[in-house]
Backbone as CSV, one residue per row, in Angstrom:
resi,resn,N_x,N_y,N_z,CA_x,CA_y,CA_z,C_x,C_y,C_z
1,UNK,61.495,196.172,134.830,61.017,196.710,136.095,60.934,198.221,135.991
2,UNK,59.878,198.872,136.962,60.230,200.245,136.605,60.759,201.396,137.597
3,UNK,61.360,200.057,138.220,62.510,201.534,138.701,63.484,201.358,137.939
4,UNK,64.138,203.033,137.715,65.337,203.255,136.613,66.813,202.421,137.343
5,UNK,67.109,202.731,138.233,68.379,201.536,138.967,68.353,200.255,138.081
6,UNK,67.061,199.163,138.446,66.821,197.815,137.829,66.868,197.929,136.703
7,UNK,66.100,198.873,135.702,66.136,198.646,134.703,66.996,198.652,133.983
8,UNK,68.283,199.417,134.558,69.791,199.974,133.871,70.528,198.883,133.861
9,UNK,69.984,197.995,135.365,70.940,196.325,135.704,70.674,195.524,134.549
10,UNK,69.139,195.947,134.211,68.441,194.330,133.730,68.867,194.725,132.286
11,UNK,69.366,196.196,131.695,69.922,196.609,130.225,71.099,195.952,130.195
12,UNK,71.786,196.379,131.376,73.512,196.027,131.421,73.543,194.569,131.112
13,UNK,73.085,193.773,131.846,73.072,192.793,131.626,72.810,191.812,130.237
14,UNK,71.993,192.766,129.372,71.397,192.033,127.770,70.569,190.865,128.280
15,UNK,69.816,191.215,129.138,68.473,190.129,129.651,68.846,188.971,130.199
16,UNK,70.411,188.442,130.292,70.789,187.504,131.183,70.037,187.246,132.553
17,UNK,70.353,186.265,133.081,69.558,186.447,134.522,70.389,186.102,135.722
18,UNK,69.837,187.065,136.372,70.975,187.471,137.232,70.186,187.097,138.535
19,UNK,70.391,186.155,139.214,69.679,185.317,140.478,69.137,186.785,141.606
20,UNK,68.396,187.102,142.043,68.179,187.893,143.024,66.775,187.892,143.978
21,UNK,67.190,188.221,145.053,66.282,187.918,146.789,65.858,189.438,146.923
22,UNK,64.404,189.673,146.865,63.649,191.405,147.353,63.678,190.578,149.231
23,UNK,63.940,191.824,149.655,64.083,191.471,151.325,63.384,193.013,151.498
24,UNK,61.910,192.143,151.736,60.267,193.447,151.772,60.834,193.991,153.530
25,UNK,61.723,193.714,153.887,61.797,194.556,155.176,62.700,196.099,154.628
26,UNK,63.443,195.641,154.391,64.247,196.813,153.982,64.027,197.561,152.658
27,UNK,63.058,196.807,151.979,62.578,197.348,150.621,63.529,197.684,149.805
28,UNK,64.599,196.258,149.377,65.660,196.447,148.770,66.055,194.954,147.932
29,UNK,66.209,195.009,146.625,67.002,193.302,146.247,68.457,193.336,146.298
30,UNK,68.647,191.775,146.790,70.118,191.361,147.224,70.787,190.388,145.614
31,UNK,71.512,190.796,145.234,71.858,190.355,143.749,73.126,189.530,143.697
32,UNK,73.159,187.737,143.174,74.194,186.809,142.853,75.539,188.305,142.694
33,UNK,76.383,188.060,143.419,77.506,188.468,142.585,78.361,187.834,141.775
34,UNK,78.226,186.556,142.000,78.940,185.685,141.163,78.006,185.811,139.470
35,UNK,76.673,186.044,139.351,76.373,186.025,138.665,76.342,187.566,137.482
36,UNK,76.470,188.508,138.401,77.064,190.147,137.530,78.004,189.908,137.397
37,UNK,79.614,188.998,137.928,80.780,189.277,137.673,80.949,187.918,136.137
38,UNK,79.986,186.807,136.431,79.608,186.516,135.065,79.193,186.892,133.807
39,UNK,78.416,187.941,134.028,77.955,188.345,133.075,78.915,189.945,132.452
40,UNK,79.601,190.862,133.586,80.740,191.748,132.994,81.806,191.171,132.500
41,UNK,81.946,189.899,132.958,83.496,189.895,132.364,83.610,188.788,131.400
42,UNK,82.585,187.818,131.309,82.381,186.580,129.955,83.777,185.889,130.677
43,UNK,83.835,185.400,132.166,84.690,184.646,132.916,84.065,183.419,132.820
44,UNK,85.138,182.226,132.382,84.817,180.935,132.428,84.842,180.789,133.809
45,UNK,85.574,181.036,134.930,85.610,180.829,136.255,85.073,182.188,136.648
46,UNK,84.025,182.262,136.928,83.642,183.544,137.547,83.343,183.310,139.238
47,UNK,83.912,182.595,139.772,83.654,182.377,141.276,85.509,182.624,141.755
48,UNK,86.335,182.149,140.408,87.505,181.998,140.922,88.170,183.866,140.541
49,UNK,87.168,184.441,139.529,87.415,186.108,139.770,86.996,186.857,140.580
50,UNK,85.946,186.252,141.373,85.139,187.063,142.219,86.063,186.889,143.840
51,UNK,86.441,185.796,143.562,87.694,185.366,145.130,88.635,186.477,144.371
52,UNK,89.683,186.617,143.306,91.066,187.186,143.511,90.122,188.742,143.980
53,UNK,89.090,189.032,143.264,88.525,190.725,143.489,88.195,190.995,144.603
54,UNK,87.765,189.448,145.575,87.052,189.914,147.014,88.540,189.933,147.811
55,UNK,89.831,189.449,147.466,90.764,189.423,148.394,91.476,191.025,148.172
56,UNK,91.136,191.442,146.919,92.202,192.825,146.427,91.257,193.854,147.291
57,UNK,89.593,193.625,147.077,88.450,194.591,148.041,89.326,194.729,149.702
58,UNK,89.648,193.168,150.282,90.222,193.296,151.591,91.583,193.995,152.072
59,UNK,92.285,193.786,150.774,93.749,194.557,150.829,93.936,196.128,151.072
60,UNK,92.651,196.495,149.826,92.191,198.037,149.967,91.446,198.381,151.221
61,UNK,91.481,197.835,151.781,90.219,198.151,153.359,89.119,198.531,152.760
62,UNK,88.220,198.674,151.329,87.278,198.462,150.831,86.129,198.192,151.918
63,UNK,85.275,199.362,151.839,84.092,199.094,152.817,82.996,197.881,151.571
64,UNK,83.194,197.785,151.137,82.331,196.867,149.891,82.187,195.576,150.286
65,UNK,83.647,194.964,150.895,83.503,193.913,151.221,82.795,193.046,152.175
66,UNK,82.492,194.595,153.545,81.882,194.445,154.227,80.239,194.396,154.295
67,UNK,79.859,194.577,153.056,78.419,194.362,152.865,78.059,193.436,152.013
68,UNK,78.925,192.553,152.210,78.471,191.000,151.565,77.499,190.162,151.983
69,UNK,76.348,189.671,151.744,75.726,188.969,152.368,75.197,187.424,152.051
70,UNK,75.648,186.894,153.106,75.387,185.398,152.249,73.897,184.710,152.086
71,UNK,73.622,184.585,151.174,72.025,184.155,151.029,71.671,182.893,150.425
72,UNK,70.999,182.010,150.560,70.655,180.983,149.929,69.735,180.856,149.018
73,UNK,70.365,180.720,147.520,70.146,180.900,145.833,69.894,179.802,145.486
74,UNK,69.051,179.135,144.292,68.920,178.060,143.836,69.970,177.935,142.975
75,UNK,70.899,176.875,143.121,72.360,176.802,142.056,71.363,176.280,140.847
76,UNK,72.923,176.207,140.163,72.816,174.867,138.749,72.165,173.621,138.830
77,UNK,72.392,173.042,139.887,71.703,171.917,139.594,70.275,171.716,140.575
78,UNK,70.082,172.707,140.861,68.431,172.743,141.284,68.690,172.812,143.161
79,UNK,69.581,172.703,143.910,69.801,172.978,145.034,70.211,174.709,145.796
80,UNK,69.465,174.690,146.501,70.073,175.863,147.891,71.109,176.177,147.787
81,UNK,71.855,176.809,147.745,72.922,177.148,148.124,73.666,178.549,148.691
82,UNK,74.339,178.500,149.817,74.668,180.226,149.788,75.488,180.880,149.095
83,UNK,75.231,182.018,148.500,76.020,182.354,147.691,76.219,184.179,148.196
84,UNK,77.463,185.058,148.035,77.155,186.431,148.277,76.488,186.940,147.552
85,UNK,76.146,187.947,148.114,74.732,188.948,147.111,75.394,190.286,147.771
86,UNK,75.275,191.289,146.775,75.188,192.665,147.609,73.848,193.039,147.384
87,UNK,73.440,194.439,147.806,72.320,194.907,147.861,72.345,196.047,146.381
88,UNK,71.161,196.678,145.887,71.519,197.650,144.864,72.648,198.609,144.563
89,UNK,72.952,199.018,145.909,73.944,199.869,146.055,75.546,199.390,145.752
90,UNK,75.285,198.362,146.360,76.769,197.429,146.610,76.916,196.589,145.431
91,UNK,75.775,196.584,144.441,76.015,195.876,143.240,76.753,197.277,142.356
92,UNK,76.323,198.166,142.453,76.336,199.611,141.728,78.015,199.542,141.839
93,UNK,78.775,199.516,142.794,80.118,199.789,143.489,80.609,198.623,142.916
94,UNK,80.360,197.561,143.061,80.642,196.499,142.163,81.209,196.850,140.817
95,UNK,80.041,197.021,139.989,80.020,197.064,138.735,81.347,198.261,138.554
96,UNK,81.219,199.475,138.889,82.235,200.073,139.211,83.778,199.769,139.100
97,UNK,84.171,198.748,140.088,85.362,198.359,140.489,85.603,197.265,139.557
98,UNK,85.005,196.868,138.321,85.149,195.896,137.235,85.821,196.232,135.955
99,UNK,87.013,196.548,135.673,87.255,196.466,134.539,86.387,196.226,133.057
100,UNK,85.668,196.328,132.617,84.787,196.191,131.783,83.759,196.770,130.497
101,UNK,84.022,196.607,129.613,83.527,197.281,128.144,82.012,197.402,128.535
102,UNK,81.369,196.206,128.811,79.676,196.426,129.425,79.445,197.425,130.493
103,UNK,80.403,197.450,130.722,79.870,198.354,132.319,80.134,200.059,131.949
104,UNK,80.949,200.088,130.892,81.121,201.338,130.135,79.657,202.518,130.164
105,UNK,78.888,201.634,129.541,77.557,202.902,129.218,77.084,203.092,130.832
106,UNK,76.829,202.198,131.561,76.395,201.970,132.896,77.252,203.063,133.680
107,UNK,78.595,203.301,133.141,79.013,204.138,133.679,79.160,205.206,133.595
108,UNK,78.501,205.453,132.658,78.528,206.957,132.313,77.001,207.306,132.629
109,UNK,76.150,206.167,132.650,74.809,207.080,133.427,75.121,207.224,134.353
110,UNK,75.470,206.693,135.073,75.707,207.544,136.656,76.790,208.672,136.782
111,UNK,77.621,208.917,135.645,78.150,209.557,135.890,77.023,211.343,135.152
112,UNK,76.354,210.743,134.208,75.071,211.876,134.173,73.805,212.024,135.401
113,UNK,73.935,210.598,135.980,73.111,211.093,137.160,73.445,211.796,138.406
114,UNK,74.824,211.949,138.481,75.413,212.450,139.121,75.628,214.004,139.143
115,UNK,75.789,214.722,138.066,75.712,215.775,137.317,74.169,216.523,137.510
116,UNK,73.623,215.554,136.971,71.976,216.305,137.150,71.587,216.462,138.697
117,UNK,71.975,215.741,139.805,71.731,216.068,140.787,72.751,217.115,141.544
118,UNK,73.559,217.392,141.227,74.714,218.671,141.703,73.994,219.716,140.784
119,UNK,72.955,219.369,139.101,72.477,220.744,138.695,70.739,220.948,139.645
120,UNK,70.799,219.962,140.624,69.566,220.490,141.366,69.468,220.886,142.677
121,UNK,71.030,221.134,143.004,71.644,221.832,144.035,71.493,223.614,143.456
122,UNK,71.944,223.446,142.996,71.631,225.076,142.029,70.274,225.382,141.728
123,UNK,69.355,224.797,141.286,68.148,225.035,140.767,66.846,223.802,140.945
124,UNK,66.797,224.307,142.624,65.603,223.130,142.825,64.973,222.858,141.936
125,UNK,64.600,223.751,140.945,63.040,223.291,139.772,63.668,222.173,138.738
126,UNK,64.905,222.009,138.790,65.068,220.808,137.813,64.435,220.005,138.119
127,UNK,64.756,219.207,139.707,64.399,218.624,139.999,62.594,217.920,139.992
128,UNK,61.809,219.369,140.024,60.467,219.092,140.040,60.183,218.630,138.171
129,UNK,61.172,219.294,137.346,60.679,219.088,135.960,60.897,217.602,136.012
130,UNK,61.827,217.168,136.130,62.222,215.596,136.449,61.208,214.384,136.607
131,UNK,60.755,215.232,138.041,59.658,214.414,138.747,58.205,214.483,137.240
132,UNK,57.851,215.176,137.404,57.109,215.933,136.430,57.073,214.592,135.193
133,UNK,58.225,215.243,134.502,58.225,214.109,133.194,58.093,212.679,133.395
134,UNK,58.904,212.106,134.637,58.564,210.635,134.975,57.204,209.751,135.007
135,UNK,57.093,210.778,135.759,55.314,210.967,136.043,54.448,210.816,134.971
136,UNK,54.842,211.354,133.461,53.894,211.412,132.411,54.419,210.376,131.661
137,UNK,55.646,209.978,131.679,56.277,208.747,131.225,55.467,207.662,131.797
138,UNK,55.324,207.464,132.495,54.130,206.300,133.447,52.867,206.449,133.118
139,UNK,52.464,207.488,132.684,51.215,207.647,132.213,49.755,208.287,133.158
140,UNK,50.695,209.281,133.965,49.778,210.100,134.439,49.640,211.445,134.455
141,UNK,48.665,211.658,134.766,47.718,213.039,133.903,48.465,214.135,134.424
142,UNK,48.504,215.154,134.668,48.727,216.759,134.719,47.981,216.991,135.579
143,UNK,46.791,216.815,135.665,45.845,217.031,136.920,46.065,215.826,138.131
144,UNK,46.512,214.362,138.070,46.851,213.603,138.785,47.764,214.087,139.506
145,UNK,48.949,214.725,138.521,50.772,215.185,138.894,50.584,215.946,140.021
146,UNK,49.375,217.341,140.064,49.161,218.136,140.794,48.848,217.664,142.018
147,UNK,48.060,216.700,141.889,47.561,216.220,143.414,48.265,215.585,144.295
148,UNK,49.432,215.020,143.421,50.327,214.224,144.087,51.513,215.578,144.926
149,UNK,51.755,216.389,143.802,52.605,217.719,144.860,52.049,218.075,146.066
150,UNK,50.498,218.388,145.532,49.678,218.849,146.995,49.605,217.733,148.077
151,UNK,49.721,216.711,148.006,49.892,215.664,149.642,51.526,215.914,149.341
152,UNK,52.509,215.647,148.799,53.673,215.926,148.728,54.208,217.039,149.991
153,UNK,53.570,218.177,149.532,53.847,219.177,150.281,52.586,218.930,152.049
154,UNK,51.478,218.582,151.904,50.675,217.575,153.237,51.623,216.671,154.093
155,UNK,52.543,216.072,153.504,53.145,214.915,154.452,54.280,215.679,155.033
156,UNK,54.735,216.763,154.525,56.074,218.032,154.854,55.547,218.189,155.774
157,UNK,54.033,219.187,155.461,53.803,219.910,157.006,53.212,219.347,157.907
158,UNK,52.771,217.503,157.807,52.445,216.827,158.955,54.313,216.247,159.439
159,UNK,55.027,216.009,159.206,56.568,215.352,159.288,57.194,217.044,160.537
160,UNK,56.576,218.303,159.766,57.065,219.244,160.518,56.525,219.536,161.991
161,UNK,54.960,218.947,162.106,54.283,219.163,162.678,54.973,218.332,164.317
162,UNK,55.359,216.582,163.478,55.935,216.040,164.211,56.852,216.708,165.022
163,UNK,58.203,217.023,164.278,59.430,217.778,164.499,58.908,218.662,165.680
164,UNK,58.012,219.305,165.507,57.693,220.350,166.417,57.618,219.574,168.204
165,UNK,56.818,218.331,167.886,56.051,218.003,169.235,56.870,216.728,169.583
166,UNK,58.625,216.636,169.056,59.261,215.947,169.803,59.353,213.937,169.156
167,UNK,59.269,214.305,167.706,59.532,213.250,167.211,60.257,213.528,165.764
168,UNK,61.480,212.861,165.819,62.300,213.391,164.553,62.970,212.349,163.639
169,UNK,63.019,211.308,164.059,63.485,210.269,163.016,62.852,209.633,161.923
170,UNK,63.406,209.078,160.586,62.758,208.404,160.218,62.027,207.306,160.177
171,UNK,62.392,206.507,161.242,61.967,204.887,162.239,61.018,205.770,162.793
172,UNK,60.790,206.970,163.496,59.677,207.272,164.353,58.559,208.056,163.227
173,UNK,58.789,208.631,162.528,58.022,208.922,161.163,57.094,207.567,160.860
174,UNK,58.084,206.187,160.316,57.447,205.643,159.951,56.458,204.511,161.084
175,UNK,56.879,204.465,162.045,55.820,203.632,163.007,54.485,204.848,163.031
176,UNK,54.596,205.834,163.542,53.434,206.660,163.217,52.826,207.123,161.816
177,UNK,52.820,206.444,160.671,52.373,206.819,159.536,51.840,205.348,159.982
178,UNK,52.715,203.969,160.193,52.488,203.161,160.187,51.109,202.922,161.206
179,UNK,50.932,203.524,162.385,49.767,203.626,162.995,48.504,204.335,162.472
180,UNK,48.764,205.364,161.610,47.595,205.943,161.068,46.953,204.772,159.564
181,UNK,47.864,204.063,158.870,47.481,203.249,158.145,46.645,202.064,158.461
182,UNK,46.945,201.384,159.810,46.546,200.469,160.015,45.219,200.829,160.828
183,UNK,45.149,201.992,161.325,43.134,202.271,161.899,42.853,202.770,161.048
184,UNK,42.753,202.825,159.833,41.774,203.078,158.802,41.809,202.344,157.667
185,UNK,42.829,201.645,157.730,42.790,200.308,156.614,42.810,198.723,156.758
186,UNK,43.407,198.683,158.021,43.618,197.647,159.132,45.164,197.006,158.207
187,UNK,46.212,197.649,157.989,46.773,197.164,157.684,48.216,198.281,157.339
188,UNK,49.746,197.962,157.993,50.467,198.451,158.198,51.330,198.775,156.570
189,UNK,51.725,199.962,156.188,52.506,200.459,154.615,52.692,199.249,154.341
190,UNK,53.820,198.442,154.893,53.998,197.548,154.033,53.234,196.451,153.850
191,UNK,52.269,195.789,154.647,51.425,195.006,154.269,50.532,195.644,152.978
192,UNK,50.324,196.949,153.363,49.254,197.412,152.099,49.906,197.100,150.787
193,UNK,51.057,197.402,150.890,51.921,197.302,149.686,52.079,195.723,148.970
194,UNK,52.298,195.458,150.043,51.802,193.343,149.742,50.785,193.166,148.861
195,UNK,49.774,193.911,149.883,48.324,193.609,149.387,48.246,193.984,147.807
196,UNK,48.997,195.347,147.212,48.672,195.541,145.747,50.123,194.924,145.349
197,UNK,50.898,193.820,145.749,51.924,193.702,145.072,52.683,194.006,144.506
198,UNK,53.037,195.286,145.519,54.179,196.091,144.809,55.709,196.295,145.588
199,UNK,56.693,196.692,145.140,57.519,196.634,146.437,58.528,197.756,146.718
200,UNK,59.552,198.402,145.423,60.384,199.648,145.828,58.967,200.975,145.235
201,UNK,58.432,200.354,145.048,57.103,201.782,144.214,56.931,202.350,145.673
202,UNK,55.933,203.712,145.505,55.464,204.443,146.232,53.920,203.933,146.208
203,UNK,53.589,203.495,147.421,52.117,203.352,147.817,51.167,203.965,146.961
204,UNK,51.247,205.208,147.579,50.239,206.151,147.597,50.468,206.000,145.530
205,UNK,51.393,206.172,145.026,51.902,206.219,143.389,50.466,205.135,142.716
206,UNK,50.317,204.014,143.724,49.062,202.591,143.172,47.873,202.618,143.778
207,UNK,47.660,203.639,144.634,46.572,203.754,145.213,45.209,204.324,144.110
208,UNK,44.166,204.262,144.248,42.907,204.830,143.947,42.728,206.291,144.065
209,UNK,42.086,206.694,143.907,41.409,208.175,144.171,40.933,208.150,145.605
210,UNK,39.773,207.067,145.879,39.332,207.117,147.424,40.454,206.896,148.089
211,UNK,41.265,206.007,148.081,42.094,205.218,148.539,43.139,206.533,149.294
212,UNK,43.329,207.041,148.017,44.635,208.221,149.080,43.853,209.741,149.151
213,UNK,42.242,209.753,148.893,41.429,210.551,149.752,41.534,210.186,151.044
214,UNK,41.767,208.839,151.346,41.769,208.154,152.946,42.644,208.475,153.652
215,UNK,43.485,208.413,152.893,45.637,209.010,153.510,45.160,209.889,153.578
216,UNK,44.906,210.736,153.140,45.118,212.343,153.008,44.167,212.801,154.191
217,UNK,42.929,212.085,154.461,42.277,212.636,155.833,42.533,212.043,156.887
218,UNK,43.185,211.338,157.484,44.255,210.401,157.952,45.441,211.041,158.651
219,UNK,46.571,211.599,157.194,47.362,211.970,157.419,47.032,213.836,158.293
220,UNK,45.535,214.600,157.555,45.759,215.837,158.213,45.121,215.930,159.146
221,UNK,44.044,214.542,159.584,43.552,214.874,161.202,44.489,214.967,161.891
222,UNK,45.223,213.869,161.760,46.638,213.697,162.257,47.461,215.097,163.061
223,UNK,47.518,215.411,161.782,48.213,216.780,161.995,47.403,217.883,162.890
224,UNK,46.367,217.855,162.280,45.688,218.967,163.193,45.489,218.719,164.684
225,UNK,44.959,217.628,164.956,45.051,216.536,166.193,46.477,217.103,167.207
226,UNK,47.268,217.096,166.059,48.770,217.491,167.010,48.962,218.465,167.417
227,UNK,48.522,219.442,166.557,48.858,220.983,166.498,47.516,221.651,167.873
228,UNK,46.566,220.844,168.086,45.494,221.555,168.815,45.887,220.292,170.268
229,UNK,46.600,219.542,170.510,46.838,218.985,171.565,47.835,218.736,172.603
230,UNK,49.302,218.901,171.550,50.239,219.319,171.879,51.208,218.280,172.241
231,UNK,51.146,216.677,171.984,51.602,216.076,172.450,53.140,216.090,172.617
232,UNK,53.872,215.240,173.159,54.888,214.814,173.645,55.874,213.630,172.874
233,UNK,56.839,213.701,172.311,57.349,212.425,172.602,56.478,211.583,171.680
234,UNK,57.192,210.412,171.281,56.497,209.217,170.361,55.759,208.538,171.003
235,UNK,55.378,208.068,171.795,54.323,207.552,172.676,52.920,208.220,172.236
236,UNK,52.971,209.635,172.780,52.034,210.533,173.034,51.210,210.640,171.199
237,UNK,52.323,211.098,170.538,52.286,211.068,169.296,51.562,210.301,168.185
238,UNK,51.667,208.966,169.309,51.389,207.618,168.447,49.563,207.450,169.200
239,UNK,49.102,208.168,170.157,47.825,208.544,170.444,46.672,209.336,169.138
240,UNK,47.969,210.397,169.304,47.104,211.292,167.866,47.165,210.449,166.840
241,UNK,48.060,210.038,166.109,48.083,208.975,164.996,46.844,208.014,165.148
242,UNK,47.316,207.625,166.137,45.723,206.384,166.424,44.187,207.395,165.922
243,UNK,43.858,208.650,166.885,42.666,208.967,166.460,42.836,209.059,164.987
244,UNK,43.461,210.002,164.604,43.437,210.175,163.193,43.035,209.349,162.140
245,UNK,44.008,208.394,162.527,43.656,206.746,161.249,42.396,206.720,161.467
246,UNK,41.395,206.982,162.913,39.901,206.210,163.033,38.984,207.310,162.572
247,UNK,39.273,208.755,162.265,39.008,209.314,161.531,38.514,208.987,159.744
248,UNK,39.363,208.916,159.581,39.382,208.609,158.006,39.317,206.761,158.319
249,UNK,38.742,205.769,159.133,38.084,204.597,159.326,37.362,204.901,159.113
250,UNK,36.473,205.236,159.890,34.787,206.130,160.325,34.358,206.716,158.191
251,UNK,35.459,207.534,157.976,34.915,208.126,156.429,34.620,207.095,155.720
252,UNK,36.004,206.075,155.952,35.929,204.549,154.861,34.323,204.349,154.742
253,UNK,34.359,203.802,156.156,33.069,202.876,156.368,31.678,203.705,155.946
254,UNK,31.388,205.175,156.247,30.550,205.379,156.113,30.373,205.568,154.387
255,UNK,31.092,205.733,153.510,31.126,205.697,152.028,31.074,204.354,151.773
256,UNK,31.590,202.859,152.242,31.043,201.300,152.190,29.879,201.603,152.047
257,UNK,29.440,201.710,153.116,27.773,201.735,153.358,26.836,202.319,152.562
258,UNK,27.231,203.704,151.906,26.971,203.824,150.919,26.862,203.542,149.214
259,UNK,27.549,203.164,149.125,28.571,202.280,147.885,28.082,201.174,147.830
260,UNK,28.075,200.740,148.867,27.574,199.052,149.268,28.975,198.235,148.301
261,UNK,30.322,198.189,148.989,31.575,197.923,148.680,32.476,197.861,149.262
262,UNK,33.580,197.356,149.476,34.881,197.910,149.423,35.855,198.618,149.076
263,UNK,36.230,199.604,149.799,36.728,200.261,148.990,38.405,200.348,148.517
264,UNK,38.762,199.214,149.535,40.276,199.224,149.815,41.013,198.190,147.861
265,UNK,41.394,199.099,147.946,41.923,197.538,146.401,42.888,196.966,146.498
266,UNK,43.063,196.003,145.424,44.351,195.792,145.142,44.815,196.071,144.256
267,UNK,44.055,196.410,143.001,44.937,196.871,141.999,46.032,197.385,142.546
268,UNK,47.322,198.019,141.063,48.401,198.776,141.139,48.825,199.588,139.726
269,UNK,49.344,200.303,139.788,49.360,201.085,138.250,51.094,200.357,137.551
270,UNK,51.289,199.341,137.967,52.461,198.751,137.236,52.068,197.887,136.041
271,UNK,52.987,197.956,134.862,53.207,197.616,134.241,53.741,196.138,133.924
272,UNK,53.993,195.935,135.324,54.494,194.320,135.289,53.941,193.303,136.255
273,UNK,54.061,192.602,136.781,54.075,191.367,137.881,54.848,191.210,138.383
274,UNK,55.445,191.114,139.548,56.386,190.746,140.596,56.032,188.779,140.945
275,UNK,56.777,188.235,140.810,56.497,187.072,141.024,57.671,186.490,141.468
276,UNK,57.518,185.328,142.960,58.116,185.110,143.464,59.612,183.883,142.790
């Protein structure tokens, strides 16, 4: 997979398989724990280690324990069953609290990822070199990289624009991005994201050239819309959003017509398949 988190699980692991549920609301997978505490510790009873560890989690008042979630996994013999799962995070804390030779290297990347982000407290530009190299690791251009900073820094000063006219959360961020997506594409982030089958990636990261030409006039009618009207409050807010998206509708359609096409895709720039 290519986010670095999964891929560190799916190393740790030596390609074992480790049962896990993507829950596209929260844009997060929920992971067997019975099946990581199988695979760190080479436990013949790994349900009967995961009970003495979940009772020692309760002894410690361990917030860990409290983000257990029970989900229904296909067992061994081909049936449903619920089993706990934590989420990425809570697998991470997991692995952690395991005694374990495998979990050794695992632990020392985070303990370098940890490091590199306290050295980008000191020197924002690490951080951009970071971004930067990932970016060419995936296999995009220098002139792509650029364009992506420039809406980068576009979605800042539409997010500020918000801030200004009385909308500040991230739930209210995203219903109004979520309104400008759906009048010009007819379809809300995460459905779009459906649509190219992708799921912790960044949208805009699988989009086309036209495609996040569309965001991008979208996102700054948007903005300008706000800044020359003055609205109020998320309600009001979610007005400008509306014109905006039909803005960059109106562009879609009139380049269809030209084109004689669609222009919306599905492609995605991944490397893999997500399959259910």
């Amino acid at each position: 997979m290519k986010d670095n988190k999964l891929k560190m699980i799916s190393n740790l692991f030596e390609g074992k398989e480790i049962r896990s549920i993507w829950d596209a609301e929260k844009e997060d997978y929920y992971f067997s724990v019975v099946d990581v505490i199988e695979t760190l510790t080479d436990s013949n009873i790994p349900k009967r280690y995961w009970t003495d560890l979940k009772r020692k989690l309760i002894d410690e008042g361990s917030e860990l324990y409290e983000k257990i979630v029970r989900l229904k996994m296909r067992a061994q013999d081909g049936k449903m069953r619920e089993t706990d799962t934590l989420d990425t995070e809570g697998i991470f804390r997991l692995i952690e609290s395991v005694p374990s030779a495998k979990a050794e290297p695992f632990k020392l990347w985070l303990a370098k990822l940890g490091k590199q982000k306290v050295d980008e407290v000191f020197d924002p530009s690490k951080g951009m070199e970071e971004m930067i190299e990932l970016y060419l690791k995936k296999g995009y251009s220098l002139e792509w990289i650029l364009e992506r900073i420039k809406a980068i820094i576009n979605r800042k000063k539409l997010t500020k624009t918000w801030q200004e006219h009385g909308v500040e959360t991230n739930t209210e961020y995203a219903i109004l991005t979520n309104e400008i997506y759906k009048n010009w594409s007819g379809m809300t982030a995460g459905e779009y994201k459906k649509h190219k089958n992708i799921r912790k990636e960044s949208l805009r990261d699988n989009m086309s050239d036209i495609e996040i030409m569309l965001t991008d006039v979208g996102e700054i009618a948007t903005r300008e819309l706000t800044k020359t009207h003055h609205p109020e409050g998320l309600e009001q807010n979610r007005l400008m959003a509306e014109v905006g998206g039909n803005v960059a509708y109106n562009t879609r359609k009139d380049l269809e017509r030209r084109l004689g096409k669609n222009v919306i895709s599905d492609e995605n720039h991944l490397q893999i398949e997500y399959k259910e």
